[in-house]
C-alpha positions as CSV (number, residue, x, y, z in Angstrom):
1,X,22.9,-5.0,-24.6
2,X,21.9,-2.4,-21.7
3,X,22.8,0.8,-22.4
4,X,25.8,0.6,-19.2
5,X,29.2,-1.0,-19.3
6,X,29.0,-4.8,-19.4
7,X,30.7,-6.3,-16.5
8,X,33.8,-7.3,-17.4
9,X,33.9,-10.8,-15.5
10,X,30.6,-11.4,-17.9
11,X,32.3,-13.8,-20.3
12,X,33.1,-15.9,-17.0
13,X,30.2,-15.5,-15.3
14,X,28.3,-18.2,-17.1
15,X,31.0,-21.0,-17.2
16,X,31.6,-20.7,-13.5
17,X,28.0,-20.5,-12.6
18,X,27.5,-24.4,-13.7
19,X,30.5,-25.2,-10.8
20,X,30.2,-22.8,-8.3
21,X,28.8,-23.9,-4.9
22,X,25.9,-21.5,-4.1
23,X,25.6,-20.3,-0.6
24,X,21.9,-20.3,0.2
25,X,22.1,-24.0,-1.5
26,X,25.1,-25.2,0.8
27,X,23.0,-24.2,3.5
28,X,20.2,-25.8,3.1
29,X,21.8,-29.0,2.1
30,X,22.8,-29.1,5.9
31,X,19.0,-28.5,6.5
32,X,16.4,-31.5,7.1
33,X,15.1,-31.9,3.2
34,X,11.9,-29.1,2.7
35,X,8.6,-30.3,1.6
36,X,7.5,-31.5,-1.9
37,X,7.0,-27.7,-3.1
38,X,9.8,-25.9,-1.1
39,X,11.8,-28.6,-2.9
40,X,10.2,-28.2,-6.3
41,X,10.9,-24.0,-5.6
42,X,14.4,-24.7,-5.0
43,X,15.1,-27.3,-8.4
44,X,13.9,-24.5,-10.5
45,X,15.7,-21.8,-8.7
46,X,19.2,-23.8,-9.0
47,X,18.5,-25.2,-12.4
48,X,17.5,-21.9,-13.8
49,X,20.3,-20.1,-12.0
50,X,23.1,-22.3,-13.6
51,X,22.1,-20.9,-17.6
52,X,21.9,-17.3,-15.8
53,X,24.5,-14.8,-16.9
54,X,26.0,-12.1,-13.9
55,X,23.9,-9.8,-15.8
56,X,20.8,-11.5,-16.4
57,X,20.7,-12.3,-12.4
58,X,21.7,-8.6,-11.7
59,X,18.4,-7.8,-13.6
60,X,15.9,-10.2,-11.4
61,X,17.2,-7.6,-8.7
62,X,15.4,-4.7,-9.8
63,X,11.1,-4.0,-9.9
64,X,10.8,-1.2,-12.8
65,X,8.0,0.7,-14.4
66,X,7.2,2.3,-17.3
67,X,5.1,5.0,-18.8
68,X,1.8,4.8,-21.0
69,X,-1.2,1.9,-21.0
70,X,0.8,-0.3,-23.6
71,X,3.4,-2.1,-24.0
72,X,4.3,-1.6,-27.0
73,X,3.6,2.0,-26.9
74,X,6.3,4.8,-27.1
75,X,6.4,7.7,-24.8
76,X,9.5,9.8,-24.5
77,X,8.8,10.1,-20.9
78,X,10.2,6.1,-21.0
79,X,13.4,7.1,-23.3
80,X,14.0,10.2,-21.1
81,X,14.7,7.5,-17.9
82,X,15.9,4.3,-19.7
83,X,17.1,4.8,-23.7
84,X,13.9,3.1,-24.2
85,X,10.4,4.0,-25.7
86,X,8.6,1.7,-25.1
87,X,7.4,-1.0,-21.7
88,X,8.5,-3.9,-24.4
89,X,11.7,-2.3,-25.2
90,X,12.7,-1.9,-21.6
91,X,11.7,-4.9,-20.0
92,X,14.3,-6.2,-23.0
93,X,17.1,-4.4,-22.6
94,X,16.6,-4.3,-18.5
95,X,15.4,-8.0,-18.1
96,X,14.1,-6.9,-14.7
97,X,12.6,-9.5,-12.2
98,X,9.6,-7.5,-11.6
99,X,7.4,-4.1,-12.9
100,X,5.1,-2.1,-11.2
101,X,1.9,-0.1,-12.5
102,X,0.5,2.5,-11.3
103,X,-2.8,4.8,-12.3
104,X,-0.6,8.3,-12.2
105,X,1.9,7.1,-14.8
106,X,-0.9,6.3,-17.4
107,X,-0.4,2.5,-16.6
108,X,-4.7,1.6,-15.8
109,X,-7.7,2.2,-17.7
110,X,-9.6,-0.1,-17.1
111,X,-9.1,-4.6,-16.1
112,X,-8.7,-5.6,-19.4
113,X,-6.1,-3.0,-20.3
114,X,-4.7,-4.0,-17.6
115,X,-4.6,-7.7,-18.8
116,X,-3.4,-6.8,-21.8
117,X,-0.4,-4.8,-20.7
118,X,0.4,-6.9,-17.8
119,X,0.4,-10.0,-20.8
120,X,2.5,-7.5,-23.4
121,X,4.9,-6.8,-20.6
122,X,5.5,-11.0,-19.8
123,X,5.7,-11.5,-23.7
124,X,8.5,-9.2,-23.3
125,X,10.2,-10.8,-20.4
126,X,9.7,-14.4,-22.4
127,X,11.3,-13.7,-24.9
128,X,14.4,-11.6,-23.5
129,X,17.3,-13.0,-22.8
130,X,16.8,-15.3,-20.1
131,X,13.1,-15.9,-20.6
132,X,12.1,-15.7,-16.8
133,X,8.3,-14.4,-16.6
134,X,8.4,-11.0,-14.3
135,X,6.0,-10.4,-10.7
136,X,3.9,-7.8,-12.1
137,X,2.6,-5.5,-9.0
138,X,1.0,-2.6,-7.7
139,X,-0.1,-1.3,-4.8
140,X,-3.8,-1.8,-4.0
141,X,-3.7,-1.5,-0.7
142,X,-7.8,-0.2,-0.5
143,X,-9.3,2.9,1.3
144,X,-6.3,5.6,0.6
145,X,-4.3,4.0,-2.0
146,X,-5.9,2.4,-4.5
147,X,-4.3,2.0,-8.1
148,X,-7.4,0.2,-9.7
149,X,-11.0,1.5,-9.2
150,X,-14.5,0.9,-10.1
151,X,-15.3,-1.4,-11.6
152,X,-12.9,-3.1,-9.2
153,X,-14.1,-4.3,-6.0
154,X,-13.1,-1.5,-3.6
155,X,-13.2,-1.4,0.2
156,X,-12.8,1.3,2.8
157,X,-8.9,0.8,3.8
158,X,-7.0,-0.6,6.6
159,X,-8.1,1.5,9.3
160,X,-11.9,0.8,9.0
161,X,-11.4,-2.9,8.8
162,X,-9.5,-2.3,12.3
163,X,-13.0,-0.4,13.5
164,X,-15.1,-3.4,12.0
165,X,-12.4,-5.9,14.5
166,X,-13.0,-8.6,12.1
167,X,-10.2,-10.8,11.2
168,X,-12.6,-12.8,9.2
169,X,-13.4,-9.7,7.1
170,X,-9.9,-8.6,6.5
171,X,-9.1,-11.8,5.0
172,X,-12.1,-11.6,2.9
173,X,-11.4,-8.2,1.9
174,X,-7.6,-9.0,0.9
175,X,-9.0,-12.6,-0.9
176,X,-11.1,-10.2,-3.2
177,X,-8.5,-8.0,-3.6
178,X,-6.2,-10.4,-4.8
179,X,-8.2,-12.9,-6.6
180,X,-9.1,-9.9,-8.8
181,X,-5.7,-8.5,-9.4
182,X,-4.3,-12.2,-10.2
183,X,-7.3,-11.8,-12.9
184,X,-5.7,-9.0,-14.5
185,X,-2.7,-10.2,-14.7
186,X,-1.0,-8.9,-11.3
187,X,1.1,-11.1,-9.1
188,X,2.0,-9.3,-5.9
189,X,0.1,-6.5,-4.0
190,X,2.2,-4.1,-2.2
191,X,0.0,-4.8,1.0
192,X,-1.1,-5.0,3.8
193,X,0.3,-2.0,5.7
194,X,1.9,-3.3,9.1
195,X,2.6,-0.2,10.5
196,X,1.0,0.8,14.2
197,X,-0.1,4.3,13.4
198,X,0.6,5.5,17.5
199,X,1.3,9.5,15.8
200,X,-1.7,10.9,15.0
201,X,-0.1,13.6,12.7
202,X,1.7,10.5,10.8
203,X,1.4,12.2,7.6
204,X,2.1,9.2,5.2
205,X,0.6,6.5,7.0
206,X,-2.5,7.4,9.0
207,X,-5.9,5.3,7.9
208,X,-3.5,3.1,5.6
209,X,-2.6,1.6,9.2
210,X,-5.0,-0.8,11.1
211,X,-5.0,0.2,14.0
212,X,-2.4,2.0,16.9
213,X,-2.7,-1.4,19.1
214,X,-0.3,-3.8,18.3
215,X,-2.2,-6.5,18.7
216,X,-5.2,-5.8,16.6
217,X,-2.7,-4.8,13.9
218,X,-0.9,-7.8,13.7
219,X,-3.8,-9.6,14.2
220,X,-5.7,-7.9,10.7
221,X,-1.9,-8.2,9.1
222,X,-1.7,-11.9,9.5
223,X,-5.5,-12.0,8.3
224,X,-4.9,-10.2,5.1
225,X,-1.7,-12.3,4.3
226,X,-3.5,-15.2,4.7
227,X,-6.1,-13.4,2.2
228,X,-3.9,-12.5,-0.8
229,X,-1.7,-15.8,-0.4
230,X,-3.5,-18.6,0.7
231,X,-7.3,-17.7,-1.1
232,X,-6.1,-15.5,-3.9
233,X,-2.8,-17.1,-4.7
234,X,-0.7,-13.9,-5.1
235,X,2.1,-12.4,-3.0
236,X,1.7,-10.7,0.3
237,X,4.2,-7.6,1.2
238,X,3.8,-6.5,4.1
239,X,5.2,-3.2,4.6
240,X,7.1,-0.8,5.8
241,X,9.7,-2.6,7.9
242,X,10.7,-2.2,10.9
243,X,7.3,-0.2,11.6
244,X,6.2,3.7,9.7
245,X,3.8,4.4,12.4
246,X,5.0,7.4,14.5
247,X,6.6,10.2,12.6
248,X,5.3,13.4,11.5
249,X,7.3,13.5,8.5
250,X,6.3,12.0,5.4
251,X,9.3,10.1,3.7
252,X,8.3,10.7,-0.2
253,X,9.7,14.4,0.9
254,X,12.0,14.0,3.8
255,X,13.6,11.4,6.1
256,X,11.5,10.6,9.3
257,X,13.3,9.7,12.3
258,X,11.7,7.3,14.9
259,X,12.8,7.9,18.5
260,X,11.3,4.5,19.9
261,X,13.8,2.8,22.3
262,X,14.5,-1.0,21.5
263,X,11.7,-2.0,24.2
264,X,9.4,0.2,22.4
265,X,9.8,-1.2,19.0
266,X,9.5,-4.8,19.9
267,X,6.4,-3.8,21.8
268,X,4.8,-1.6,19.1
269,X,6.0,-2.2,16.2
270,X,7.7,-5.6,15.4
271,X,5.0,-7.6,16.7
272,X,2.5,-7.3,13.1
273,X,5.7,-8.3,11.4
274,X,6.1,-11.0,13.4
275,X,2.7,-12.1,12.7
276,X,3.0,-11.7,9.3
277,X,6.1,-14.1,8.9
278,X,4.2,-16.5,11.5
279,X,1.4,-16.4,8.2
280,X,4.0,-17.4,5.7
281,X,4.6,-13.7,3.9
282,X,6.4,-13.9,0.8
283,X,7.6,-10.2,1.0
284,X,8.5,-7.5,3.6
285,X,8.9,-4.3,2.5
286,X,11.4,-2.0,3.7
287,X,10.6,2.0,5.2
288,X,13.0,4.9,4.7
289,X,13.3,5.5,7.9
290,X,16.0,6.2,10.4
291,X,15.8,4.3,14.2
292,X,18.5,5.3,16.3
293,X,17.6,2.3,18.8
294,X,18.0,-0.5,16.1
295,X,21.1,1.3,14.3
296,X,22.5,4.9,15.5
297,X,24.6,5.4,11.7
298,X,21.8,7.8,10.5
299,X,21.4,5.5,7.8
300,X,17.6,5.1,7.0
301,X,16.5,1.3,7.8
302,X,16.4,0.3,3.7
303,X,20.5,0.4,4.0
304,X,20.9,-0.5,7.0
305,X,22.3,-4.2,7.8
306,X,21.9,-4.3,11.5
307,X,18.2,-3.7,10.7
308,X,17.6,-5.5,7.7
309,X,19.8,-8.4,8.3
310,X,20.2,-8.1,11.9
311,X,16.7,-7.8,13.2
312,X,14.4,-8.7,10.1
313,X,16.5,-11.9,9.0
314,X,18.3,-13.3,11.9
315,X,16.2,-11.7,15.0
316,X,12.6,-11.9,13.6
317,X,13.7,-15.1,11.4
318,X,12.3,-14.0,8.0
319,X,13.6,-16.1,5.0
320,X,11.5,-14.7,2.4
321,X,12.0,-11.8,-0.1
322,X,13.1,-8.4,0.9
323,X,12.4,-5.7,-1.5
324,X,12.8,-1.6,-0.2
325,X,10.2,0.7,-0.8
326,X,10.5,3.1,-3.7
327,X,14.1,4.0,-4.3
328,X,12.7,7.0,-5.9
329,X,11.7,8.4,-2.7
330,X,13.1,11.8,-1.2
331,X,14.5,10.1,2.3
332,X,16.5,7.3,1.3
333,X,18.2,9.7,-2.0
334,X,19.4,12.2,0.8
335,X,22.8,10.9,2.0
336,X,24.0,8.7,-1.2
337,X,23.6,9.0,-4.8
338,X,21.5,6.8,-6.9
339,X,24.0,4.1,-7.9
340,X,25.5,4.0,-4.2
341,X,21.9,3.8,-2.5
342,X,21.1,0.4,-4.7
343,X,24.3,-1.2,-3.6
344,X,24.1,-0.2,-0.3
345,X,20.4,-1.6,-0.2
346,X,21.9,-5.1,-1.6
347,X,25.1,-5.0,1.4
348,X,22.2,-4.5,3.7
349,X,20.2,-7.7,3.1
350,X,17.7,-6.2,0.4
351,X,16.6,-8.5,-2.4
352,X,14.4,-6.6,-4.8
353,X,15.5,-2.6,-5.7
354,X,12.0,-0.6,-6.0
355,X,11.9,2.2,-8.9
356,X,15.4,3.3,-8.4
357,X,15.4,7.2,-9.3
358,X,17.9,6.5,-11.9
359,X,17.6,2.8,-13.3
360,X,20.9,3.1,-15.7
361,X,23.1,4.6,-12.7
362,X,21.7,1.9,-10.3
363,X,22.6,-0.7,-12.7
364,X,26.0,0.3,-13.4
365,X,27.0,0.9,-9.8
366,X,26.2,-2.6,-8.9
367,X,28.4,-3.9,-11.8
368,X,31.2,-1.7,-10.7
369,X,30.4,-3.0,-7.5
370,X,31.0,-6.7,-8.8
371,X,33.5,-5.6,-10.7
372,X,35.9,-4.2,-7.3
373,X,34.1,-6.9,-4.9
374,X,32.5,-5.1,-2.9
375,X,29.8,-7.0,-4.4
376,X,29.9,-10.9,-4.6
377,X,28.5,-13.2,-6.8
378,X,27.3,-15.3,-4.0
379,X,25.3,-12.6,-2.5
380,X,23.1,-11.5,-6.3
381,X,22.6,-15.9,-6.0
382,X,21.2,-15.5,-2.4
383,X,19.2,-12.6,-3.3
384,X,18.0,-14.2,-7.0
385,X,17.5,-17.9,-5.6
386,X,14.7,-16.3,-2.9
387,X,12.9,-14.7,-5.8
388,X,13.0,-16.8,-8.6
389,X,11.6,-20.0,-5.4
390,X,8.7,-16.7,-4.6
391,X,7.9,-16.5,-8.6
392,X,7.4,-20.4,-8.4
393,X,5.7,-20.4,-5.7
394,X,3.2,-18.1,-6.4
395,X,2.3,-19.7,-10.0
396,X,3.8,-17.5,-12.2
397,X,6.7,-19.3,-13.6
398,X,3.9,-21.7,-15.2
399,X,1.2,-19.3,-15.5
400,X,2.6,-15.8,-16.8
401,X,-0.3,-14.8,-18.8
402,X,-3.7,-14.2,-17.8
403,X,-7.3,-14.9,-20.6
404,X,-7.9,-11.2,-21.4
405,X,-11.5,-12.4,-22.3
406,X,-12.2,-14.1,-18.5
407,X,-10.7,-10.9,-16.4
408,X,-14.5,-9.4,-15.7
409,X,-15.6,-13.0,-15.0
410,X,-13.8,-12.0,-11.7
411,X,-13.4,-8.6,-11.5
412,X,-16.3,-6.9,-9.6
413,X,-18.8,-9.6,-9.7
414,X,-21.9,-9.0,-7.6
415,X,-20.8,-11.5,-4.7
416,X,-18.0,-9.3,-4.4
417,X,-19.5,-6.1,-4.1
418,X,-22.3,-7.5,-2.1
419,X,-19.5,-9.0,0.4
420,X,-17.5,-5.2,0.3
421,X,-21.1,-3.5,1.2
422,X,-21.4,-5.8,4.1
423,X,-17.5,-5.6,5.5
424,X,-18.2,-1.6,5.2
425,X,-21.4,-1.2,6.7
426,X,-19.7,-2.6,9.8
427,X,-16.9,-0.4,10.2
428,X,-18.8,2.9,10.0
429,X,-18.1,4.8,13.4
430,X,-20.8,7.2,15.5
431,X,-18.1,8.8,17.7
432,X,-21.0,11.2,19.0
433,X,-24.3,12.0,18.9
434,X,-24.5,14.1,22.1
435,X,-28.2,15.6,21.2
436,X,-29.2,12.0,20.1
437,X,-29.8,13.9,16.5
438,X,-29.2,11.1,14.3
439,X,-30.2,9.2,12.4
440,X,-32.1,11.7,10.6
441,X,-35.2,11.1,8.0
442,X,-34.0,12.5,4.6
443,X,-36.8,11.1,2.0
444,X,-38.7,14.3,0.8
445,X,-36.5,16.8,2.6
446,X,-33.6,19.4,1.2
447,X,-30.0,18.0,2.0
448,X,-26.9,19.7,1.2
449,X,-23.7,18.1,1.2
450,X,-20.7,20.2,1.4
451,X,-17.0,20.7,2.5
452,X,-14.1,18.5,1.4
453,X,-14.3,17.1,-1.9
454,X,-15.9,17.2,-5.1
455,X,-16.0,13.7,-6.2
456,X,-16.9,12.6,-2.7
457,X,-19.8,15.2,-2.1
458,X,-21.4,14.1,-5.6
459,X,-21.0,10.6,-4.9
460,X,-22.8,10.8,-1.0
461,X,-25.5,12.9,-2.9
462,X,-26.5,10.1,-5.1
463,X,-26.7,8.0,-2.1
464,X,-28.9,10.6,-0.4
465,X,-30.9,11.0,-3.7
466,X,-31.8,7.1,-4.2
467,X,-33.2,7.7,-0.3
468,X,-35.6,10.2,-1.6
469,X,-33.4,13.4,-0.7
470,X,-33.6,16.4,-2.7
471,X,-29.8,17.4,-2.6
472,X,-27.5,20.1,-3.6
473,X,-23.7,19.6,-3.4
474,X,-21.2,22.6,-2.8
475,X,-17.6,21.5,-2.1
476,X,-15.3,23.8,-0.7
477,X,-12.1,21.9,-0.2
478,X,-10.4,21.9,2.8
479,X,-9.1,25.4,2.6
480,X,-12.3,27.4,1.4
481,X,-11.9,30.9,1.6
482,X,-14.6,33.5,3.8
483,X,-16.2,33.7,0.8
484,X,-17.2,30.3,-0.1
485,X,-17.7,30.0,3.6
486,X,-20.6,32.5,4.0
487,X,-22.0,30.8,1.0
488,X,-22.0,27.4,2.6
489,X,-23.4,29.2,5.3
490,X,-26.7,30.5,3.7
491,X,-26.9,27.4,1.6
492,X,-27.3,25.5,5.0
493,X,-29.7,27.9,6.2
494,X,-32.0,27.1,3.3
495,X,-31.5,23.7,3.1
496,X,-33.5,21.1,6.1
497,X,-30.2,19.1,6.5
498,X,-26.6,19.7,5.9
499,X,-23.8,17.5,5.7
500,X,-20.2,18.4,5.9
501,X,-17.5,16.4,4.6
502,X,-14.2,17.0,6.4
503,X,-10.5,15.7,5.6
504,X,-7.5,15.9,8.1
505,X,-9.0,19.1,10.2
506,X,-6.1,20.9,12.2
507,X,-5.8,23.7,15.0
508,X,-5.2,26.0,12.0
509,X,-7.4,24.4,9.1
510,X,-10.0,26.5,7.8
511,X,-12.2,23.5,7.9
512,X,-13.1,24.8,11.1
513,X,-14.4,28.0,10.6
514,X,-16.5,25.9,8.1
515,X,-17.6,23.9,10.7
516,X,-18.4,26.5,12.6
517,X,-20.4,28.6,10.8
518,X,-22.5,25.8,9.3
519,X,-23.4,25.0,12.9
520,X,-24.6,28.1,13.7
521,X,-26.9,28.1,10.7
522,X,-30.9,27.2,11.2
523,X,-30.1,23.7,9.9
524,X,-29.6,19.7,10.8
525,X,-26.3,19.3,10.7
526,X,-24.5,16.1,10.3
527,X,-20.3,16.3,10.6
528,X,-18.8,13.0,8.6
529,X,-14.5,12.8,8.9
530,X,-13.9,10.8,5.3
531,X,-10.4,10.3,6.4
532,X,-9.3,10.7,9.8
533,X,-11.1,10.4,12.7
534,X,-8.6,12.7,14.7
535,X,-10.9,15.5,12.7
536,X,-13.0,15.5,16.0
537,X,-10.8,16.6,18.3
538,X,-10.7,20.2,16.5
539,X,-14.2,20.4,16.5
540,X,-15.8,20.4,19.9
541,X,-18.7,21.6,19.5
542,X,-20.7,19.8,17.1
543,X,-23.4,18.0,18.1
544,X,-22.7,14.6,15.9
545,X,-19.8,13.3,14.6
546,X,-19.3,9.8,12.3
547,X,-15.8,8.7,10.9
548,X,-15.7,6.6,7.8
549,X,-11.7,6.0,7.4
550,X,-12.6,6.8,4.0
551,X,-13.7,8.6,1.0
552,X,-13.9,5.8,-0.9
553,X,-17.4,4.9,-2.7
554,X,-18.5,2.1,-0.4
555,X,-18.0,4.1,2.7
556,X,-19.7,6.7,1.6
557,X,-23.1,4.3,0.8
558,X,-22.3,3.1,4.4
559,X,-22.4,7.0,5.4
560,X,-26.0,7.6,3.6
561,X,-27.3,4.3,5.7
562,X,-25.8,5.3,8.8
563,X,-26.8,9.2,8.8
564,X,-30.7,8.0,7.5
565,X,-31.2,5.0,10.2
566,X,-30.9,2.3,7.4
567,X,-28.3,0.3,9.3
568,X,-26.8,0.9,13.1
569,X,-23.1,2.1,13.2
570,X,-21.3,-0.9,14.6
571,X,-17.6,0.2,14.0
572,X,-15.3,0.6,17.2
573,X,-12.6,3.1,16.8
574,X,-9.6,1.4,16.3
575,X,-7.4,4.4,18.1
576,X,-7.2,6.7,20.6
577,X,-8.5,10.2,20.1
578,X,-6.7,12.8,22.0
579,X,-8.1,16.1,22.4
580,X,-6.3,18.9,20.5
581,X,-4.8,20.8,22.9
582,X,-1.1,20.6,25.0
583,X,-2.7,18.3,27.7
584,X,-3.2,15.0,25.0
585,X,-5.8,13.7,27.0
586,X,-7.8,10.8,25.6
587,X,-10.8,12.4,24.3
588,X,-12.4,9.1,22.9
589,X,-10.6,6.1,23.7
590,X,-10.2,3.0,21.7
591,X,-13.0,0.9,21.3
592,X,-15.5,3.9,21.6
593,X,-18.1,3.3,19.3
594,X,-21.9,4.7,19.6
595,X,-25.0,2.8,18.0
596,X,-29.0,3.7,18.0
């Protein structure tokens, strides 16, 4: 049994379960009958429901994770959280509906560990109590966050398929994405991003967002739904509901307030939603975020009901599953306790709990919240009958294994990576090239590649190497001290071309003394933003400027053929670019976008 106090109505539970009338079911007996699969989804949901224990359901509520790259593995980091050792050991004692992997907590190797811990952890749920197969998921959202890497197909991110404008290639991109994570044994991808990143200082969403126009965002956000659901076969979440796009605080740390009116929202930020739901989303994810125009309790949206039921479910229409983002997260743990932030998630409309911060305490508070009735049994059915119809829907109720020995059949396969270099190369942005100095011949010339990041300058080197450059690479980071300044400085001066890598350059980054001082060297040099493309309105007076949206490894190919004339920059900026001082004029507007 879980290690929390059974709920005492449990011996009840399951008797009454094979009478009671379930809401969501009563409803849509009223309804016109659904299609042959909606009414397949619906026969498994009731019929598996009705041998379902209180508890058992209670479980399908929660998404957990574990430590380590095996199931069956122990680490006391697991028994420190849950009483358990091992993945195998919780997913049997938890029984929870879904688990979630990620790279930082040891969880991915490589695609065929992956497969074989996704399989261990469904072995697990099999053969647990109830015997319902879990949504394995992570979130692979591309560019900025990306769980799985090479050999995985990878792809620049969100905000450089909003500078390539192609719906087409979003779709392709999220296909990809998803036909190789349903490979490895992964059924849902936390993705896309439907946020309309309108703050430029948006510390937590930035390039994970299209675009800051509405309309191109919902436009990609419908595309990519359509990608991971319809072409891959895996489930869409969309995320972070009701829009993450202009704050300045980041809500892993703090709680972000967003001062939109009402008219503002629906004009910036519900619309992608909408378009997602119009695509058929399985999920929404929720934000922790507080908007005083859509509910003035100071409550952040993932426990509020007059945002997640009022506007998601009744005013936007969305009947699918609602799961918040992590529970673990600094903004939403602020004003409640663990145990009273997962009931007050479920009273607002939430299905699915998201890495509660304390899984044994969030357990045990909804139980006690059964137990008093503050909780009802009708409302764990509506919440379990919407993801046990998603589960059936997306395949995994008959299919919860994956072939261990056919994952690299799929995974990064050269169509793939062929189709990833071509999506790139046309969102690669020339923002300026006021001296018409690029493109620039490297073959048989010295290039050094320099400022932010190690991994990033090696991996542009070896682009600039295979195109007959003689390179030297000398990182600095984006706070390099005088020191390793003047030496980037006399580097440049004795190479024929220098390139400088910069990440998120502010009024008061050090970056731009960097900048600086390379440009007054006797050298060609090249400025590339790998992340933002705000990075150009702190530096005025370089000569060049190119914005990947990226630091991943195909945008940084794209850079080398876009800095040596291979291929002509064709991306479009997908936001404004104000300049950096108290004016906020538009510097670069949207759409800008240079070519040869």
């Amino acid at each position: 049994m879980l290690k929390r106090p059974v709920h005492r109505a449990l011996a009840l539970a399951a008797a009454l379960s094979l009478t009671a009338t379930l809401a969501p079911a009563a409803a849509a007996s009223a309804a016109p009958k659904p299609p042959g699969k909606e009414r397949a989804a619906e026969a498994y949901a009731h019929r598996t429901m009705k041998h379902m224990t209180l508890e058992q359901k209670v479980g399908q509520l929660f998404i957990l994770f574990a430590y380590g790259p095996d199931a069956d593995a122990a680490d006391a980091r697991n028994t420190a959280l849950y009483g358990e050792a091992t993945a195998s050991d919780i997913v049997s004692e938890y029984e929870p509906g879904g688990f979630i992997l990620f790279s930082a907590r040891d969880n991915i190797v490589d695609p065929t560990q992956v497969a074989t811990l996704s399989n261990g952890l469904q072995d697990a749920a099999m053969d647990s109590g109830a015997g319902i197969p879990m949504l394995v998921s992570t979130d692979q959202e591309q560019g900025l966050v990306t769980r799985i890497g090479s050999p995985a197909t990878l792809f620049p991110g969100n905000m450089a398929l909003g500078a390539g404008r192609s719906a087409k290639d979003a779709r392709k991109a999220a296909a990809i994405t998803g036909q190789e994570l349903l490979a490895m044994g992964i059924h849902q991808n936390n993705a896309p991003v439907a946020d309309v990143n309108v703050n430029p200082d948006n510390p937590v969403i930035g390039v994970r967002s299209f675009s800051s126009d509405p309309g191109l965002v919902a436009e990609l956000t419908a595309a990519s739904v359509r990608g991971y659901q319809k072409d891959a076969g895996i489930v869409a979440t969309a995320k972070h509901f009701p829009g993450h796009g202009d704050t300045a605080t980041d809500s892993h740390t703090g709680l972000p307030v967003i001062t939109h009116t009402l008219e503002e929202w629906q004009r910036i930020d519900a619309p992608p939603f909408e378009a997602a739901i119009a695509a058929g989303v399985d999920s929404i994810m929720t934000a922790h975020i507080v908007v005083p125009a859509l509910d003035d309790s100071g409550d952040p949206a993932t426990l509020s009901h007059k945002i997640i039921t009022g506007q998601l479910r009744e005013a936007l229409g969305f009947e699918g599953v609602i799961v918040t983002d992590g529970l673990e997260m600094a903004a939403v743990r602020q004003k409640y306790g663990d145990g009273e932030v997962a009931v007050r998630a479920i009273e607002a409309g939430v299905d699915q709990l998201l890495l509660p911060a304390d899984p044994q305490e969030a357990y045990q508070a909804i139980d006690e919240a059964l137990d008093s009735g503050r909780l009802t049994e009708d409302r764990i059915d509506e919440a379990v009958e919407r993801i046990l119809k998603m589960k059936y829907h997306q395949g995994v109720i008959k299919q919860p294994t994956v072939r261990v020995d056919k994952v690299m059949k799929t995974v990064g396969k050269h169509s793939s990576l062929r189709a990833a270099e071509k999506i790139t190369d046309r969102t690669t942005t020339l923002v300026r090239n006021d001296d018409g100095t690029l493109p620039v011949a490297v073959d048989g010339r010295t290039v050094l590649v320099t400022g932010y990041g190690e991994v990033t300058g090696r991996t542009l080197a070896a682009e600039l190497t295979a195109r007959g450059a003689e390179v030297t690479t000398l990182p600095t980071g984006t706070a390099p001290s005088a020191a390793l300044i003047d030496q980037a400085s006399a580097a440049a001066a004795a190479s024929d071309v220098t390139i400088v890598l910069t990440n998120g350059v502010t009024a008061t980054s050090r970056q731009k003394d960097l900048v600086a001082a390379l440009d007054a060297a006797e050298t060609h040099l090249v400025v590339a933003g790998v992340r933002n493309p705000y990075d150009i309105n702190q530096l005025p007076g370089v000569d060049n400027f190119i914005a990947t949206y990226s630091y991943a490894a195909p945008a940084l190919a794209s850079l080398a053929k876009v800095i040596t004339g291979e291929i002509t920059p064709r991306g479009q900026l997908p936001v404004d670019i104000r300049t950096g001082d108290d004016s906020g004029d538009i510097l670069y507007p949207f759409g800008h976008g240079l070519g040869w």
